[in-house]
N, C-alpha and C positions, 0 to 999 in steps of 0.2 A: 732429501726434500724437507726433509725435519728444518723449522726455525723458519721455513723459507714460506710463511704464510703473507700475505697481503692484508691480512688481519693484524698481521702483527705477531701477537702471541697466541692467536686462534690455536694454532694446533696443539702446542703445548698443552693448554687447557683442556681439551678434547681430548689427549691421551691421556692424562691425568685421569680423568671423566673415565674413559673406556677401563684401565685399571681400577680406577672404585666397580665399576661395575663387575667387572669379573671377578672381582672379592667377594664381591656381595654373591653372585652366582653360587659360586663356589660355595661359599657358607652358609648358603640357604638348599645346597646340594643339589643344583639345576647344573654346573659345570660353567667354568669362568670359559674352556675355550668354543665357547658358543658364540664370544663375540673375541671380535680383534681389529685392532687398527691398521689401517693401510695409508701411507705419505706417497702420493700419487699427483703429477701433473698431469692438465686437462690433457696432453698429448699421447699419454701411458693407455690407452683404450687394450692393448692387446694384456697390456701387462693386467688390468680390471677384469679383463674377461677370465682370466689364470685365475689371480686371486679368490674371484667369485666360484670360479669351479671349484679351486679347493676347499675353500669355507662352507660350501652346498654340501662335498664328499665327508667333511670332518663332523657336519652336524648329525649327518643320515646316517654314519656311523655310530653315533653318541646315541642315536633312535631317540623315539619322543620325549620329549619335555616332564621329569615328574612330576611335576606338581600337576600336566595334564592326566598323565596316569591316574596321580591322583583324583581329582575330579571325577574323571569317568567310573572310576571304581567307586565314588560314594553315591554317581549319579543311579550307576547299576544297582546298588545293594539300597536304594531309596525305591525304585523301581521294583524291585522283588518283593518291597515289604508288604 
């Protein structure tokens, strides 16, 4: 389905997009595969619902977010003082 946007080069661009992002994840040490692209026609619903199950199982493995970690840890130790 790659190329085969109606935008033209929409999706190009948007995975282009989605790789900056997961660099940037990654190097900020949140984990790039927290996001991911998927090439998908309107008619692919069952194949959507896969997808999403597995990007749900891959995040809840990865567990929270650090830099939420973080936060909560200086909201706690702000809270103790």
């Amino acid at each position: 389905m790659e190329g085969d946007c109606h935008y033209n080069e929409g999706n190009f661009r948007a995975r282009k997009r989605v790789e900056q992002a997961a660099r940037l994840l990654d190097r900020i040490g949140v984990g790039g595969d927290r996001v991911r692209m998927y090439n998908l026609s309107s008619g692919e619903g069952p194949l959507f619902a896969q997808y999403s199950t597995e990007m749900v199982s891959r995040v809840r493995e990865m567990g929270p977010s650090p830099i939420r970690l973080a936060r909560q840890r200086k909201i706690k130790k702000a809270d103790a003082a």
